[in-house]
Structures are given as C-alpha cells and as structure tokens.
N, CA, C and O atoms as CSV, one atom per row, in Angstrom:
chain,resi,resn,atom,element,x,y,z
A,1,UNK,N,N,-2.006,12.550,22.159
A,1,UNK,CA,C,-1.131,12.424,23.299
A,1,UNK,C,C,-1.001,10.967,23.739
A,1,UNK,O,O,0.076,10.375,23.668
A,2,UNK,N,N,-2.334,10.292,24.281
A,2,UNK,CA,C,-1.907,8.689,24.449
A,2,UNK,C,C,-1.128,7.954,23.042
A,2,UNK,O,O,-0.267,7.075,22.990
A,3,UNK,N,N,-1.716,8.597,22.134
A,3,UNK,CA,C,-0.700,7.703,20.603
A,3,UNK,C,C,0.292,7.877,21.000
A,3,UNK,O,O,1.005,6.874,21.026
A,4,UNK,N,N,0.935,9.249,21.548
A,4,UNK,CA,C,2.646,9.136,21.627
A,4,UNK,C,C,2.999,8.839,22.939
A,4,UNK,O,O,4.230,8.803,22.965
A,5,UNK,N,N,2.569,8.622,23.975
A,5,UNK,CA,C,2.853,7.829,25.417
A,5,UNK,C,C,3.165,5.989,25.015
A,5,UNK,O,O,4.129,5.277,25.300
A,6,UNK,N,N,2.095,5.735,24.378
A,6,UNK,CA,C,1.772,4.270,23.753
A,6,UNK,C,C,3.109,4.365,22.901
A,6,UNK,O,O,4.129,4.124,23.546
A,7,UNK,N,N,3.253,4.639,21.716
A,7,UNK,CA,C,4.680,5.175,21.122
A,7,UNK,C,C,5.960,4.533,21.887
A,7,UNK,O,O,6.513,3.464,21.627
A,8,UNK,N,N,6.159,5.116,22.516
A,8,UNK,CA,C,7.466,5.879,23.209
A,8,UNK,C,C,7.108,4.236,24.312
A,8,UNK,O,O,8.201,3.704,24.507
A,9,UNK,N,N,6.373,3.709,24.750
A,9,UNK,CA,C,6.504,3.031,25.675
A,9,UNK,C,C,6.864,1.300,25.469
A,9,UNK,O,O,7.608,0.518,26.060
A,10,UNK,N,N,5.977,1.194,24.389
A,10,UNK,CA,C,5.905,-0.247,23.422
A,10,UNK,C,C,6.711,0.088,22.344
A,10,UNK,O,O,7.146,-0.867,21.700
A,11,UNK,N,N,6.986,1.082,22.026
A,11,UNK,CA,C,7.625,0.833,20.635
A,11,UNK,C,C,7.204,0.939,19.597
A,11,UNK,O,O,7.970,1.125,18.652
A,12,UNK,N,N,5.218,0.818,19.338
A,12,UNK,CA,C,4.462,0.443,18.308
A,12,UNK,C,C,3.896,1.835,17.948
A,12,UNK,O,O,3.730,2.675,18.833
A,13,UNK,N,N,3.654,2.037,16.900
A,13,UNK,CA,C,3.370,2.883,16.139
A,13,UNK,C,C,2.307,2.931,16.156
A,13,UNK,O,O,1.947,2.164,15.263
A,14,UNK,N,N,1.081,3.543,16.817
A,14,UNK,CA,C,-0.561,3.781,16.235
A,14,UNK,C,C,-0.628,4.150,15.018
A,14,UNK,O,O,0.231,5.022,14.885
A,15,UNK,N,N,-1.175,3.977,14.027
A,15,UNK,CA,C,-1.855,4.866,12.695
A,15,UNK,C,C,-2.589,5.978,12.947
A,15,UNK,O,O,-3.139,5.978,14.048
A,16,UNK,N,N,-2.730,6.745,12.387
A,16,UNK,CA,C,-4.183,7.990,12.496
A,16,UNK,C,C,-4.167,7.352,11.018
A,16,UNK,O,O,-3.223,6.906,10.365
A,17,UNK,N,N,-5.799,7.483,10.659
A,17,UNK,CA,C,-6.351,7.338,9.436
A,17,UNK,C,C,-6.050,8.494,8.795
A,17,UNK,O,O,-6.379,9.570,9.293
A,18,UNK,N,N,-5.555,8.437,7.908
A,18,UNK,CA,C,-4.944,9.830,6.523
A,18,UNK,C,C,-3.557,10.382,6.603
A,18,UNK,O,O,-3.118,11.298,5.908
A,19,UNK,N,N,-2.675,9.467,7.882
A,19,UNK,CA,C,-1.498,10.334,8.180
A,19,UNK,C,C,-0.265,9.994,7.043
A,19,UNK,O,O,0.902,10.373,7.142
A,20,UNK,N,N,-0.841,9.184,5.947
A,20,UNK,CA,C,0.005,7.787,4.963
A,20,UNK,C,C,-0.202,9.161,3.851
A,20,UNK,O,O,0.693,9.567,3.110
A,21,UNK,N,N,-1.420,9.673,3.928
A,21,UNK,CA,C,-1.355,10.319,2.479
A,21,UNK,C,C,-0.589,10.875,1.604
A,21,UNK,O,O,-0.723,10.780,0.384
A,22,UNK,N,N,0.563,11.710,2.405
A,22,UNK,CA,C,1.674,12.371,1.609
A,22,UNK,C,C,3.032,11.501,1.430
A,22,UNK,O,O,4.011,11.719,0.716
A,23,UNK,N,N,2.701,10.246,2.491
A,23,UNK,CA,C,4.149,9.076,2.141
A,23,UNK,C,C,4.710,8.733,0.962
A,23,UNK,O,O,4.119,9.168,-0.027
A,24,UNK,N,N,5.488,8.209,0.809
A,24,UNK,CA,C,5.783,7.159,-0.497
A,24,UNK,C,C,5.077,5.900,-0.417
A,24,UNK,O,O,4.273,5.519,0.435
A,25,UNK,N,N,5.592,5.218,-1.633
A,25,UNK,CA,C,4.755,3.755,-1.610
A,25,UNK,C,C,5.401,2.928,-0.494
A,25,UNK,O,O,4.635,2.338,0.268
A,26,UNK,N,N,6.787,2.811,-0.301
A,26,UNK,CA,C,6.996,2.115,0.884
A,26,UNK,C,C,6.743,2.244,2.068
A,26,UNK,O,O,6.504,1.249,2.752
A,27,UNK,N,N,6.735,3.559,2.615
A,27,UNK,CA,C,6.340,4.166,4.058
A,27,UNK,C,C,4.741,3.815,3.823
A,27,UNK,O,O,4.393,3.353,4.910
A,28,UNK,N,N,3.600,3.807,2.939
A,28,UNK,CA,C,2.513,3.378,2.948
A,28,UNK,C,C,2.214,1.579,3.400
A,28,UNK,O,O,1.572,0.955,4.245
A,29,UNK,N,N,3.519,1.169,1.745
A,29,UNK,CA,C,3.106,-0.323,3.007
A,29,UNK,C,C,3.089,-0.846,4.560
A,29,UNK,O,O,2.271,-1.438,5.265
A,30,UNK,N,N,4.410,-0.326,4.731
A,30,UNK,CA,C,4.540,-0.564,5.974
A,30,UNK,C,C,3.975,-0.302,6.937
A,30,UNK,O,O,4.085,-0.978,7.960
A,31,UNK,N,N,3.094,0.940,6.825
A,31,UNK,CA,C,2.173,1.585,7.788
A,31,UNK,C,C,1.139,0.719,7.734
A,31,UNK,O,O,0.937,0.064,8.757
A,32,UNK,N,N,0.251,0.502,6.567
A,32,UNK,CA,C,-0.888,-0.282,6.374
A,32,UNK,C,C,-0.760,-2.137,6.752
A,32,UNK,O,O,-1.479,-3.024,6.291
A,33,UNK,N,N,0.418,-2.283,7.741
A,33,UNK,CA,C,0.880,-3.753,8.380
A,33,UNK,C,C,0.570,-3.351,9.967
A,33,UNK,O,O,0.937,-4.007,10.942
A,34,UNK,N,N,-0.102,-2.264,9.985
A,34,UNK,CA,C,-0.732,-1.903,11.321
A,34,UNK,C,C,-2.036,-1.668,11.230
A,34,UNK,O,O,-2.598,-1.499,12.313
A,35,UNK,N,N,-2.981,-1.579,9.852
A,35,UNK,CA,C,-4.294,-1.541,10.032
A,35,UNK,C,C,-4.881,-3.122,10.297
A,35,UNK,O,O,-4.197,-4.125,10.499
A,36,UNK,N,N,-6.104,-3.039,10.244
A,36,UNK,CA,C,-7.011,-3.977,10.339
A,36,UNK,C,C,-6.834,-4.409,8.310
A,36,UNK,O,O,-6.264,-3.671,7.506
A,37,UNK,N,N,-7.333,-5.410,8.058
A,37,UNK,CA,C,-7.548,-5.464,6.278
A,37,UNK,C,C,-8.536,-4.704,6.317
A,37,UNK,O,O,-8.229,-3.546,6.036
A,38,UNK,N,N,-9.500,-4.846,6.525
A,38,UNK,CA,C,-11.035,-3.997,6.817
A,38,UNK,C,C,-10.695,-2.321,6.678
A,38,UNK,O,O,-11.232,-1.616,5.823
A,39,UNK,N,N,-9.893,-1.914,7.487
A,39,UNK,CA,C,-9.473,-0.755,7.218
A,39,UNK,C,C,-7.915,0.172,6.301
A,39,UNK,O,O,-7.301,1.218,6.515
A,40,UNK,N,N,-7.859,-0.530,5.648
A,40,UNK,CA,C,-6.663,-0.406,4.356
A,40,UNK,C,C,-7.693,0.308,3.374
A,40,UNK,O,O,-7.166,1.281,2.835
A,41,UNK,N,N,-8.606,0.164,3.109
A,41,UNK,CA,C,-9.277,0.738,1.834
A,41,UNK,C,C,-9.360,2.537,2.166
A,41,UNK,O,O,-9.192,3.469,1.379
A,42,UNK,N,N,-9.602,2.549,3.269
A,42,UNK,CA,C,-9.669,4.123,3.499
A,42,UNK,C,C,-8.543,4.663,3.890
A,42,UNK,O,O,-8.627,5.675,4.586
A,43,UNK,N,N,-7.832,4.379,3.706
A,43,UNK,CA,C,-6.219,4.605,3.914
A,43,UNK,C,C,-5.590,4.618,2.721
A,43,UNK,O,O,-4.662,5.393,2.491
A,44,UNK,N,N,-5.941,3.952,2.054
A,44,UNK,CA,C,-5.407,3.690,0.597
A,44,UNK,C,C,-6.336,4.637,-0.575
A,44,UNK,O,O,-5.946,4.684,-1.741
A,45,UNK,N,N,-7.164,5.121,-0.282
A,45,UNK,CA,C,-8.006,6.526,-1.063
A,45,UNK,C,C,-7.347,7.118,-0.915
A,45,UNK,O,O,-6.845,7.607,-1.927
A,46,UNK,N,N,-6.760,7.600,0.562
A,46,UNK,CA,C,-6.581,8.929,1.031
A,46,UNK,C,C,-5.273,8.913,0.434
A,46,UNK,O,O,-4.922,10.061,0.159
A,47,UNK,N,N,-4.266,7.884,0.076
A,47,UNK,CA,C,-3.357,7.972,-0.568
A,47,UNK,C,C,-3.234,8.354,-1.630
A,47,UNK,O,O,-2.384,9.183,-1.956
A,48,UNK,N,N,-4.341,7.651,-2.660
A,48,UNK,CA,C,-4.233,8.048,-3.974
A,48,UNK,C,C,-5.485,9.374,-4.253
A,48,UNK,O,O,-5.843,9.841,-5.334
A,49,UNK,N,N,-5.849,9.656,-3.166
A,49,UNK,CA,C,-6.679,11.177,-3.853
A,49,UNK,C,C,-5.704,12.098,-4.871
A,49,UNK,O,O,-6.142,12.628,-5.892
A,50,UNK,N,N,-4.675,12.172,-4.538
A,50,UNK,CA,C,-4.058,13.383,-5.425
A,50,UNK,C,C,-2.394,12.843,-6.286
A,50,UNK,O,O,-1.299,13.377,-6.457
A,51,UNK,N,N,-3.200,11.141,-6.742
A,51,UNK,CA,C,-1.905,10.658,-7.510
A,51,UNK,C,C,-2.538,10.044,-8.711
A,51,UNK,O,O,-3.262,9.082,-8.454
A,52,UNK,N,N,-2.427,10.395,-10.019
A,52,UNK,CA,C,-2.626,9.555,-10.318
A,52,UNK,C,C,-2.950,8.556,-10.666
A,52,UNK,O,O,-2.261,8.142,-11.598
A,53,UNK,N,N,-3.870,7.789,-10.292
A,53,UNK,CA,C,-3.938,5.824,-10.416
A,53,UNK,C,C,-2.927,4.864,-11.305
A,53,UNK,O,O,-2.964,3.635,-11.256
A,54,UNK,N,N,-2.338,5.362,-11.836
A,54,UNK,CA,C,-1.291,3.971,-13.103
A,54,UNK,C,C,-0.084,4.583,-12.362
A,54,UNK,O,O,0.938,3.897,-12.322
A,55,UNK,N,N,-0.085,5.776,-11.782
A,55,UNK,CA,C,1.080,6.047,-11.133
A,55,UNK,C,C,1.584,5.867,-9.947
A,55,UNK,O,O,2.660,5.868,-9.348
A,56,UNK,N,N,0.360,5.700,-9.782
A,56,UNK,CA,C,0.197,4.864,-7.547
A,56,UNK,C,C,0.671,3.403,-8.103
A,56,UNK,O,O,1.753,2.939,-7.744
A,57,UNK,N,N,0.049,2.898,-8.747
A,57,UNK,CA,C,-0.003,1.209,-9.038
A,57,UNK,C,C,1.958,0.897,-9.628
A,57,UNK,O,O,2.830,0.058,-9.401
A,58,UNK,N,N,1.820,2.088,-10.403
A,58,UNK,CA,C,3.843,1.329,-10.505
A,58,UNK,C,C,4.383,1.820,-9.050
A,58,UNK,O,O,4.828,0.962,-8.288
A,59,UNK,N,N,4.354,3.083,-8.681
A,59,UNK,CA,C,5.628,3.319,-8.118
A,59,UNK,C,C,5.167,2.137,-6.650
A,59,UNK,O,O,6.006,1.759,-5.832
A,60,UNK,N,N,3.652,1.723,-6.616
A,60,UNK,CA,C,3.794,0.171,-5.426
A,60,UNK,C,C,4.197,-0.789,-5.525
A,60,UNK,O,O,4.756,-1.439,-4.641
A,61,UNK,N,N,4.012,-1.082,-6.579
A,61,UNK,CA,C,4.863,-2.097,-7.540
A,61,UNK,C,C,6.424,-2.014,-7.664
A,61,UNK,O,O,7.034,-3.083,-7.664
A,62,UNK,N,N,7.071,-0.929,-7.761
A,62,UNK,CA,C,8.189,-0.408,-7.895
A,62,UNK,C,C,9.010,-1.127,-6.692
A,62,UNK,O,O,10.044,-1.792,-6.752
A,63,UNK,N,N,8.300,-0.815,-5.716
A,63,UNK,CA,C,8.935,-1.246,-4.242
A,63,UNK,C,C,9.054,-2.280,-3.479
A,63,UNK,O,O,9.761,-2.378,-2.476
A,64,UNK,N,N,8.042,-3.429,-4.163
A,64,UNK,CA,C,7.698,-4.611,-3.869
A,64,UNK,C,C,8.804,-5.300,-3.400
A,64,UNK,O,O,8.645,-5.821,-2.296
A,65,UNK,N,N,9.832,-5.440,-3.908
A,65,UNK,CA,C,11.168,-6.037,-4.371
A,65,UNK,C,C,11.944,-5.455,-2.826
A,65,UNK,O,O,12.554,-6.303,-2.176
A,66,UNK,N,N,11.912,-4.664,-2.534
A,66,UNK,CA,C,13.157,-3.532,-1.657
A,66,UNK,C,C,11.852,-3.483,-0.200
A,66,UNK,O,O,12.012,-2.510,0.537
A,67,UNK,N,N,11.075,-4.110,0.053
A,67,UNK,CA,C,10.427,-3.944,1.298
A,67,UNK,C,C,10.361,-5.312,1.860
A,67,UNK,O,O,10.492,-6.343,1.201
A,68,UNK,N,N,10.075,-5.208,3.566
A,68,UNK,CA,C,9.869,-6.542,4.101
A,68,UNK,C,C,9.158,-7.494,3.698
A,68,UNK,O,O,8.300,-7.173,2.877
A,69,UNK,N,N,9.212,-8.603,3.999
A,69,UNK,CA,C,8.021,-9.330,3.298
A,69,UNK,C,C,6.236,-8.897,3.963
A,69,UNK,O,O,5.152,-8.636,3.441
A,70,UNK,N,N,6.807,-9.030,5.461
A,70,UNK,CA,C,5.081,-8.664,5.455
A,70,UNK,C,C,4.124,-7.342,4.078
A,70,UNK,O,O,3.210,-7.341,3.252
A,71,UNK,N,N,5.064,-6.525,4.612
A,71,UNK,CA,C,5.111,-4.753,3.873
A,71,UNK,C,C,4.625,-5.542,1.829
A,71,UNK,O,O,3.954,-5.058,0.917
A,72,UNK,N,N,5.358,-6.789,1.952
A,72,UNK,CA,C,5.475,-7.353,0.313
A,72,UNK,C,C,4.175,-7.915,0.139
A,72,UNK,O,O,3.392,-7.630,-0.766
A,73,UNK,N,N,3.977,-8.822,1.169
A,73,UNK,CA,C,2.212,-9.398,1.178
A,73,UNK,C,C,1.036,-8.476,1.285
A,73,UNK,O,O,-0.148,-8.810,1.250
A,74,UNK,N,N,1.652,-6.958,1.453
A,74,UNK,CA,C,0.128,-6.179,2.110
A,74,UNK,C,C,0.223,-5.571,0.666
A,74,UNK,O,O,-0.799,-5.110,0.159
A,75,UNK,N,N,1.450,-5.554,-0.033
A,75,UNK,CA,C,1.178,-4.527,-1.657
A,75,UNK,C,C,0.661,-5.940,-2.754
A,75,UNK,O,O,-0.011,-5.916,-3.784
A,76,UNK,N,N,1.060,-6.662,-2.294
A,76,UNK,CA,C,0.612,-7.689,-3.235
A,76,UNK,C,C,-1.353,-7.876,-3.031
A,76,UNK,O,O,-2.202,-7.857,-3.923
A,77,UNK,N,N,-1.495,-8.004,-1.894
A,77,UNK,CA,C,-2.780,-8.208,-1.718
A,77,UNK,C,C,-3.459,-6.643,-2.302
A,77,UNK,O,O,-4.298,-6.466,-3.186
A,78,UNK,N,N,-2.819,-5.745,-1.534
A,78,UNK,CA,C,-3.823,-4.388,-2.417
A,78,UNK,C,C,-3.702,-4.451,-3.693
A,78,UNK,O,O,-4.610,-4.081,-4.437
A,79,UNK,N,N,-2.680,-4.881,-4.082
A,79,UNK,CA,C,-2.635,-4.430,-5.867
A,79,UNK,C,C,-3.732,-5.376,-6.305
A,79,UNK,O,O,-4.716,-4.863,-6.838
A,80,UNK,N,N,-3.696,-6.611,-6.160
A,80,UNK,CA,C,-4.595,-7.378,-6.856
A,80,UNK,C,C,-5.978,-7.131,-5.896
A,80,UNK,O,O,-7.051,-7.571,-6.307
A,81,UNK,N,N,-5.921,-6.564,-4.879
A,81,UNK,CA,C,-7.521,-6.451,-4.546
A,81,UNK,C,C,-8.069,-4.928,-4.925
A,81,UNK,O,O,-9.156,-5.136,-5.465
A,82,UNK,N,N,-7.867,-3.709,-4.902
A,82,UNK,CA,C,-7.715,-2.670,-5.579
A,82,UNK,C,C,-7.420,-2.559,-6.995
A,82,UNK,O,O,-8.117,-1.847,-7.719
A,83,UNK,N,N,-6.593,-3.109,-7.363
A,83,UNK,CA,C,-6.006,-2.826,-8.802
A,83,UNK,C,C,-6.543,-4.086,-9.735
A,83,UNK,O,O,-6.548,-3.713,-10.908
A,84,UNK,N,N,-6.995,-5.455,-9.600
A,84,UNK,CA,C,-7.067,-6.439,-10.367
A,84,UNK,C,C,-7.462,-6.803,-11.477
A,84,UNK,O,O,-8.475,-6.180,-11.794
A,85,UNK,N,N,-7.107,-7.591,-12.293
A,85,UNK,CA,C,-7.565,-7.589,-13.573
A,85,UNK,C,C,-9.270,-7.992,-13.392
A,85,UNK,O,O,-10.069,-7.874,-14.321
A,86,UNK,N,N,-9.618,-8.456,-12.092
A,86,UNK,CA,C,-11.337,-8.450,-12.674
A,86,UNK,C,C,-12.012,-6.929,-13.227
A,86,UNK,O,O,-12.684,-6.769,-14.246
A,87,UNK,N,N,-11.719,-6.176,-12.499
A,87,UNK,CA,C,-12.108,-4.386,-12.949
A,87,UNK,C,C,-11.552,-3.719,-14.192
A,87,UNK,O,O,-12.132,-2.918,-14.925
A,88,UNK,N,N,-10.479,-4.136,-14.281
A,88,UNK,CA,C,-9.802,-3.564,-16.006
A,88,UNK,C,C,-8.661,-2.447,-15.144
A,88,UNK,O,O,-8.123,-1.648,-15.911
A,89,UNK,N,N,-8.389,-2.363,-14.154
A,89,UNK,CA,C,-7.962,-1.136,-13.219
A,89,UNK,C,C,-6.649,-1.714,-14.246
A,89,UNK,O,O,-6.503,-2.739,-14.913
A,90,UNK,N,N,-5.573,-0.174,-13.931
A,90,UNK,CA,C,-4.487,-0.390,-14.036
A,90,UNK,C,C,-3.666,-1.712,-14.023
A,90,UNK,O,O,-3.189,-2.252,-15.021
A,91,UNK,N,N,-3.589,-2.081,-12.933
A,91,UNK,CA,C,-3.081,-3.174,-12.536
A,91,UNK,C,C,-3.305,-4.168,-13.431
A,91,UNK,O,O,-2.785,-5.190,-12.984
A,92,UNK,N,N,-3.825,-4.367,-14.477
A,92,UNK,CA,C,-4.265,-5.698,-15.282
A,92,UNK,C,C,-3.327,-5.763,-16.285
A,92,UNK,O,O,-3.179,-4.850,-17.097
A,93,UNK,N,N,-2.453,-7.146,-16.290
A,93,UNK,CA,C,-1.555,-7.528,-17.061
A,93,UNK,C,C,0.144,-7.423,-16.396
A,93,UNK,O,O,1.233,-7.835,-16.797
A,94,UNK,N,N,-0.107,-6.998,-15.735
A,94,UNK,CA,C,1.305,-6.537,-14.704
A,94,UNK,C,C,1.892,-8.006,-14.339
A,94,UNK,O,O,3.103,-8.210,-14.418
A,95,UNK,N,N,1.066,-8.928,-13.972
A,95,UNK,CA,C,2.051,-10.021,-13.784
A,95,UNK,C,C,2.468,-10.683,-15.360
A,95,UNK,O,O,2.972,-11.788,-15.559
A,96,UNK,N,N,2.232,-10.035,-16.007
A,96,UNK,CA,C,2.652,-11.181,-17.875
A,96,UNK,C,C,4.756,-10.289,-17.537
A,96,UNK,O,O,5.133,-9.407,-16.765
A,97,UNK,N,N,5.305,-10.909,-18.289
A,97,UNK,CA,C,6.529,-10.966,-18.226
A,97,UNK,C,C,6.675,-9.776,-19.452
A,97,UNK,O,O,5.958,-9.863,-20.449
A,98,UNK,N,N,7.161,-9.225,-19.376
A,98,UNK,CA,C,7.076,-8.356,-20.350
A,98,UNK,C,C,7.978,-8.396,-22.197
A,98,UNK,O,O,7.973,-7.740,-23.239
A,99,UNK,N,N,8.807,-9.954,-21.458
A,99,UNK,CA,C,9.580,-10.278,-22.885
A,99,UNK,C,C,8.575,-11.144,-23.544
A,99,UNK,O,O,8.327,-11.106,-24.749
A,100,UNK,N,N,7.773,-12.256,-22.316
A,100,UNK,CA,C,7.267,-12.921,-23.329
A,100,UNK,C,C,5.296,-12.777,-23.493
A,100,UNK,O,O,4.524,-13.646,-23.897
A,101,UNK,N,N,4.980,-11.383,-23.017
A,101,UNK,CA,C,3.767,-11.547,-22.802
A,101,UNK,C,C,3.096,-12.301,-22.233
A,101,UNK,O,O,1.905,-12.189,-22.527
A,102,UNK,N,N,3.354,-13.141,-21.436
A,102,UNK,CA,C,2.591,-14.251,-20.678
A,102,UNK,C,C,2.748,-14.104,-18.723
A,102,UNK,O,O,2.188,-14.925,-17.996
C-alpha cells in the first residue's frame, strides 16, 4: 500500500524483489536502474531461475541497442559482471565481431 501511495505521488516506481521475474530483458533493465548494485544479483537469479542461461544472456544483449542508456550501462555491467569471460559463462566472446573474430 505505501509502494503505491509513494507511486502515484512522486512518480517513482519502488521495486519488490522478484516482481522482474516474469519481465522481458528490457522491462528487467530498466527496473534494475532502481536497485542498489549490491542488490541486482538477487533480482537477476530470480530472473533467470526458469530461463535458460545462453538464452537470458542473448535476448539482454538483444536489447542493448533499443534501451536508454542508463537501462544500456546496467546490461552492460551485468553481462560482463554475471556473464564474463573470467568464468567461461555464456557471455565469453560476445564482444569479438563476428566477421572478423576479434
């Protein structure tokens, strides 16, 4: 009830932790430009519990391009902090160009 008084009064959107889970990748970024960084990781499980992983990582990727920039800096930072080539995760090799491998 105060989330939607607060809402309706400021304009700003509270999060509930897990409410991202059934979103798309864009409605996820944008939501996660209201957490703390600290709290994106448990937000971002609850997303990919029932996707996937190489399939979470394109279709975020997918969207990069077509979202705000903040929304662009928060998928860029998860992909490479979640996904990065130090772990071998999905995400590794995604920035090489795909004509010229590099």
């Amino acid at each position: 009830m105060a989330r939607q008084i607060i809402a309706e009064t400021t304009g700003q959107d509270i999060p509930v932790m897990g409410s991202l889970a059934g979103a798309d990748a864009a409605t996820l970024l944008h939501g996660l430009r209201s957490y703390p960084e600290s709290e994106r990781g448990e937000e971002l499980a609850g997303w990919l519990k029932d996707r996937d992983e190489r399939a979470a990582v394109d279709e975020i990727a997918s969207v990069l391009a077509a979202v705000s920039p903040l929304s662009r800096a928060v998928g860029v930072e998860l992909l490479s902090a979640a996904f990065g080539e130090e772990d071998g995760g999905p995400w590794t090799g995604c920035w090489r160009s795909p004509s010229s491998g590099r």
